[in-house]
C-alpha positions as CSV (number, residue, x, y, z in Angstrom):
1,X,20.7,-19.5,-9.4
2,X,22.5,-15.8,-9.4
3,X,21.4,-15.2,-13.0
4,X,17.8,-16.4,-11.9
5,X,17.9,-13.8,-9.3
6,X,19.3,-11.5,-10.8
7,X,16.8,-11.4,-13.7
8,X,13.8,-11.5,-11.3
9,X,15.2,-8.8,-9.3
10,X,15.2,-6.8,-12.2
11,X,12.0,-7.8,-13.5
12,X,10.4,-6.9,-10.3
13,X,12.2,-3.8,-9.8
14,X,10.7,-2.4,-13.1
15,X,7.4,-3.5,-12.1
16,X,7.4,-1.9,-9.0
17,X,8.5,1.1,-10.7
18,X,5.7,0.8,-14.2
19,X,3.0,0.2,-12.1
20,X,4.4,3.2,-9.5
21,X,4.1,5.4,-12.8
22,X,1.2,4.3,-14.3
23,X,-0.8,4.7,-10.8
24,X,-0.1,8.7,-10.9
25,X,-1.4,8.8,-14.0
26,X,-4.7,7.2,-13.6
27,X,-7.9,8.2,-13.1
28,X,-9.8,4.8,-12.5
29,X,-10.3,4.6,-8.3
30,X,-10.2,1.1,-9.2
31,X,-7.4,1.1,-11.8
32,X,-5.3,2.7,-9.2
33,X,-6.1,0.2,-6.5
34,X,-5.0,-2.7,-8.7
35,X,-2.1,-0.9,-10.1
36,X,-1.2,-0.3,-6.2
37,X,-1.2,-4.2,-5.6
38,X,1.1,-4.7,-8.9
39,X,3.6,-2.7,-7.4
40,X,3.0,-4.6,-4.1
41,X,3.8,-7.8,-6.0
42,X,7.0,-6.3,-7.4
43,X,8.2,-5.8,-4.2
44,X,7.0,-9.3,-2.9
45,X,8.9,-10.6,-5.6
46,X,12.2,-8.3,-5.0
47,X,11.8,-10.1,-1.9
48,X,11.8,-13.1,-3.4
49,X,15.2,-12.7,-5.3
50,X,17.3,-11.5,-2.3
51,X,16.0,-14.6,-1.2
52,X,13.8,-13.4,1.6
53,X,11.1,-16.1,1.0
54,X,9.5,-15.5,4.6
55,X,9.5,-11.9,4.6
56,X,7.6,-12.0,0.8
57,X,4.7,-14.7,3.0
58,X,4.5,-12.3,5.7
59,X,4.2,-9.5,3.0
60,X,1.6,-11.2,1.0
61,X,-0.6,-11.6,4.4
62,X,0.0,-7.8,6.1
63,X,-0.9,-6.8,1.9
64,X,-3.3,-8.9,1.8
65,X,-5.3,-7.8,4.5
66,X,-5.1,-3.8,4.0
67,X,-5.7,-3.8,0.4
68,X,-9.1,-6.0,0.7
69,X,-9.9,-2.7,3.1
70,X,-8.9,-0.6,0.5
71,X,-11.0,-2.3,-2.3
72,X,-13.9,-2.6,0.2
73,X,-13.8,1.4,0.4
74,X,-13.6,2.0,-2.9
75,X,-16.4,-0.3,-3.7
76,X,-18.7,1.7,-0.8
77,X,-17.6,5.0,-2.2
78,X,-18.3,3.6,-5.9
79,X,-21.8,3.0,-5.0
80,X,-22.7,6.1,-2.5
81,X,-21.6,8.4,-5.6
82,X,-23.6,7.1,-8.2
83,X,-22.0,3.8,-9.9
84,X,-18.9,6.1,-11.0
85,X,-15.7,5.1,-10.9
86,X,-13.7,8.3,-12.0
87,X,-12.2,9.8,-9.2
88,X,-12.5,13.4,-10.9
89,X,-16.2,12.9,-10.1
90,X,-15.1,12.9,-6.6
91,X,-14.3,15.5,-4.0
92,X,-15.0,16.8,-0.4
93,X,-16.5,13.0,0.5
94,X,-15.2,12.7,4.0
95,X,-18.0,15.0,4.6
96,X,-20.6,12.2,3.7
97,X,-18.3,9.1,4.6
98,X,-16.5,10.0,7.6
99,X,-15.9,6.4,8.9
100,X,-14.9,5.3,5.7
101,X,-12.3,7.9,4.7
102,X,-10.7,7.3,8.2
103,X,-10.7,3.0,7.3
104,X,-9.4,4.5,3.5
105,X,-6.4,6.6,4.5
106,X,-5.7,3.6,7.5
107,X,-5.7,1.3,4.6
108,X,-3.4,3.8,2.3
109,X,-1.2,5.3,5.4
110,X,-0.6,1.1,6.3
111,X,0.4,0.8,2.6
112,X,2.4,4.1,2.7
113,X,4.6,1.6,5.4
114,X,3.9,4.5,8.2
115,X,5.7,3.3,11.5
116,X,3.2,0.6,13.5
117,X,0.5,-0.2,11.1
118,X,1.0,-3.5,9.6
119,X,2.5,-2.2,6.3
120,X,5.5,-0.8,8.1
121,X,6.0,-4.4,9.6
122,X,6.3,-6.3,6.5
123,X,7.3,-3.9,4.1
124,X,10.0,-1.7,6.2
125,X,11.7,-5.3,7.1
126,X,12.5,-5.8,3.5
127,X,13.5,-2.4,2.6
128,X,16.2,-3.0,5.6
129,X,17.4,-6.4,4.5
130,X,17.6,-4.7,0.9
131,X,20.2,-2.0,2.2
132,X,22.3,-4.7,3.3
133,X,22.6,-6.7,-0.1
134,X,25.2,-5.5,-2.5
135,X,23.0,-5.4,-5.4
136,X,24.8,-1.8,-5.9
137,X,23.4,1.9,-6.4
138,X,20.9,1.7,-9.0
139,X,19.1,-1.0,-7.4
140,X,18.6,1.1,-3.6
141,X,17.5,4.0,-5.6
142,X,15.2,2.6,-7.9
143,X,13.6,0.5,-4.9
144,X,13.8,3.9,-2.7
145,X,12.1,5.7,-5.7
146,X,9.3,3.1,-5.8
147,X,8.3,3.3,-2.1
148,X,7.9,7.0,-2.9
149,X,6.0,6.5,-6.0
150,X,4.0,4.4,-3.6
151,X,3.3,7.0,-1.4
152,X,2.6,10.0,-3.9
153,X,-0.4,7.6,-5.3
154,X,-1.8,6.9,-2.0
155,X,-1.5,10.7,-1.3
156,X,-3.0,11.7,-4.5
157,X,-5.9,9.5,-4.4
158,X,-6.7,10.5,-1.0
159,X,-6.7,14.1,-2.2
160,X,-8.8,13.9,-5.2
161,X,-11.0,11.5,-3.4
162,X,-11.9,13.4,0.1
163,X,-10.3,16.8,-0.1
164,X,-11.6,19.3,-1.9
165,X,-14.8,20.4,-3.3
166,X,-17.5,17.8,-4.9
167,X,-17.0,17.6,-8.4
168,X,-19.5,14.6,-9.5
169,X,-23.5,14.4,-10.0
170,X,-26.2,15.4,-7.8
171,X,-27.3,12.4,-6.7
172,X,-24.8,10.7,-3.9
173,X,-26.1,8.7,-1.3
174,X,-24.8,7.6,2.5
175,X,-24.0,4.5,2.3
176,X,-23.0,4.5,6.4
177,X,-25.6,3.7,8.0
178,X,-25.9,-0.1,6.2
179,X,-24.1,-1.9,8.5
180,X,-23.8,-5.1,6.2
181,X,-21.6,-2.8,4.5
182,X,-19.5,-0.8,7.1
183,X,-19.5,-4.1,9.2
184,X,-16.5,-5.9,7.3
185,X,-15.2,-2.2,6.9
186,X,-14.6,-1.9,10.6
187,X,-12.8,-5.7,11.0
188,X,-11.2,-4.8,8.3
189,X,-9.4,-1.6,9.8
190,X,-9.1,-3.1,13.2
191,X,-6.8,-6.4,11.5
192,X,-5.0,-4.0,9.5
193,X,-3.8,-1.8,12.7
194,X,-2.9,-5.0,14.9
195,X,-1.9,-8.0,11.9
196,X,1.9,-6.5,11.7
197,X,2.9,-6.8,14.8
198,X,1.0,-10.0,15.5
199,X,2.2,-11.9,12.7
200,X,5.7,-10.5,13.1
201,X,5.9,-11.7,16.9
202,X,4.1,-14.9,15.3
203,X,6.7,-15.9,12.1
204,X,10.2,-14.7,13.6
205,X,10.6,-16.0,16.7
206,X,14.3,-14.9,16.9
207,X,14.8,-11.0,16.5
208,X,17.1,-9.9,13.9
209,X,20.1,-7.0,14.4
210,X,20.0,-4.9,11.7
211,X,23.3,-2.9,11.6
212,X,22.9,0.2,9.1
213,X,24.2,3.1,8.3
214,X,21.7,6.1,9.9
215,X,20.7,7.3,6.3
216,X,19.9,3.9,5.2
217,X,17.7,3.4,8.1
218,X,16.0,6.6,7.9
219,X,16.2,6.0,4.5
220,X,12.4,4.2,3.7
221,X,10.8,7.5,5.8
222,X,12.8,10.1,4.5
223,X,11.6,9.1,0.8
C-alpha cells in the first residue's frame, strides 16, 4: 500500500507539474483548456494518494462544473472570431463579449482557487490536508509550484485572450445576443459561484480543525 501511494503521488505530482509547463507554452485556446484539466487530474489523484478519496469526488464535481464553463467560452469565442482557435489571433475581445469574458475569468479565477468560488472549496481543502502529511520538502514545493503554474496559465490566457489590442481577421462576429448559446453560459457561472460551498456543507457534515503553521496556511494564496 505505501509503495502504491507513494508511486502515484509521484506520478501525479509530475503531471500536475508537465501539464503546468506545457500549458504556458501553448498557443491552442483549446490545447490549454485541456492541458488545464490534466493538471486538475494530477491533483485529484495527489488526493488520491494521501488517501483523501472524498476530497478528490468533491474535486472532480467543483472541476467538473467550472471547466465545462470554461470550454463553453472558449467554444463561443472560437466561433465569434472566425473558426480560429489560436489565441494570438485574439485580443481586446471583452469589448465584443462582455458577458462572456466576465463567465471566462469566473471560470479561470474559480480554477485559480480564489477564496469563495467553488475552486477554493475543493481545491484549497486538499492543499491544507497536504501541509499536514510528511511527504517532506520536495513534495510541498513542487505541489505549491503547480498551483502557481496553475495560475500563471489562467492569467496568461486571460491576457492574450481579452486584453490588449485585436490581433486576428476582419471578420468577428457577436455571438451574445444568441441566447441558446449564452443561456447554459449563465447557469454555468451561477453553479460555479454557489456549487463549493453547497457541496462542501452537503459531503462533510462534521467540520475539520486544521492546525497549521501561518505560512502554510497562507501558503496556497501567497503562491
Amino acid at each position: 500500500g505505501e509503495t502504491c501511494s507513494a508511486l502515484l503521488l509521484f506520478i501525479s505530482v509530475m503531471t500536475m507539474f508537465m501539464s503546468g509547463v506545457v500549458a504556458i507554452f501553448e498557443y491552442d485556446l483549446k490545447k490549454i483548456i485541456a492541458l488545464s484539466t490534466l493538471s486538475q487530474l494530477g491533483m485529484m489523484m495527489f488526493s488520491i494518494s494521501l488517501g483523501l478519496f472524498e476530497l478528490a469526488f468533491f474535486h472532480l464535481l467543483t472541476h467538473a462544473l467550472f471547466k465545462a464553463l470554461l470550454f463553453l467560452c472558449a467554444g463561443i469565442l472560437i466561433h465569434g472570431v472566425g473558426n480560429t482557435q489560436d489565441i494570438r489571433s485574439f485580443g481586446g475581445l471583452s469589448l465584443n463579449f462582455p458577458l462572456v469574458t466576465v463567465c471566462m475569468n469566473l471560470a479561470n479565477l474559480s480554477l485559480c482557487g480564489v477564496p469563495f468560488l467553488a475552486g477554493f472549496y475543493s481545491k484549497d481543502l486538499i492543499v491544507e490536508l497536504a501541509c499536514q502529511y510528511s511527504w517532506g520538502v520536495f513534495i510541498l514545493c513542487m505541489m505549491f509550484i503547480c498551483l502557481s503554474l496553475t495560475v500563471l496559465y489562467s492569467v496568461r490566457l486571460t491576457y492574450l485572450s481579452f486584453v490588449g489590442v485585436y490581433s486576428g481577421g476582419p471578420s468577428i462576429s457577436v455571438c451574445e445576443s444568441d441566447h441558446s448559446l449564452i443561456g447554459p453560459v449563465v447557469i454555468l457561472s451561477f453553479v460555479s459561484l454557489i456549487s463549493g460551498p453547497i457541496l462542501s456543507w452537503l459531503s462533510f457534515p462534521a467540520p475539520v480543525l486544521i492546525f497549521l503553521p501561518v505560512f502554510l496556511k497562507w501558503a496556497a494564496l501567497l503562491f
